[in-house]
N, C-alpha and C positions, 0 to 999 in steps of 0.2 A: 092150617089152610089146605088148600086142596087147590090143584092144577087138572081143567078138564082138558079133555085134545077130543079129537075128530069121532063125530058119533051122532045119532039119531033116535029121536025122541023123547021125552019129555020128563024121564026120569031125573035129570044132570038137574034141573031148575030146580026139584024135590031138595036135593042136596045142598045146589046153592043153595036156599034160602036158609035151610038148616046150617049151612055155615055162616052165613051173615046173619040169622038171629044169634051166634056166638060172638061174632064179632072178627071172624078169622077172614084171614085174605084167601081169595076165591082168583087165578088168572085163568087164561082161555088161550085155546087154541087159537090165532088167525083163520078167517075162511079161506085167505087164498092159498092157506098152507095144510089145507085141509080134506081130506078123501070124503067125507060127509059133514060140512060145518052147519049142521040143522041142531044139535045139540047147542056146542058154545055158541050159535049166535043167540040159540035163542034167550043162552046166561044173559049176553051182552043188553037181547032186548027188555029184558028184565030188571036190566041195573045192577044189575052182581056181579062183574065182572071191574076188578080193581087194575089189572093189567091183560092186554093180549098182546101176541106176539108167535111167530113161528118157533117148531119144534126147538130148534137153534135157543132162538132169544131166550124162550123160556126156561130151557138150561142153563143158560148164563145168567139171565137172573136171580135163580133158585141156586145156583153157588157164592153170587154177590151177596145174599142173603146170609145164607150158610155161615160166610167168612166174617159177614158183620155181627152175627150174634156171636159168633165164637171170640171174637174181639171185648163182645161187650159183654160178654160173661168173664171174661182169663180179668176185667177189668175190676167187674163185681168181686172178680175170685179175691186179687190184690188188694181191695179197700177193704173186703172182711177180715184178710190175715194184720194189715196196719192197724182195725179196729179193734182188733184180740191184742196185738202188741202193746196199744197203747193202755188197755183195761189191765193188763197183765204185767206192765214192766211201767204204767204211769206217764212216759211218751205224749207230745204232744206233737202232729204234724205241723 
């Protein structure tokens, strides 16, 4: 995904859309938290923007992130060692 912040001109839409033809989350700077929000609004006006929020928010939400995939990988990690034990040693959960 990709997080835009404060900026000008019409390059950042170029990008969104390239990331939302991927299908990856796209958030944005808030305007009132913003030194030039002529870029992220214009994500916003665009429809590619999945979340906004000040510099703050967006950092707390990119480590709520963070913490939840690392959760649901260690989870993945666990079901694939039970899945080898069970092929390996016959085990049934």
């Amino acid at each position: 995904g990709c997080i835009f912040f404060s900026g000008m001109g019409g390059d950042g839409v170029n990008g969104a859309k390239a990331m939302r033809d991927q299908e990856k989350p796209i958030w944005t700077q808030s305007a009132d938290s913003c030194a030039n929000s002529a870029m992220p609004d214009e994500i916003r006006r665009k429809g590619y923007s999945d979340f906004e929020g000040s510099p703050e928010a967006l950092a707390s939400r990119l480590i709520a992130e963070i913490h939840k995939n690392n959760h649901a990988e260690k989870i993945h990690n666990e079901n694939s060692d039970l899945d080898l034990q069970e092929r390996h040693y016959g085990n049934s959960r």
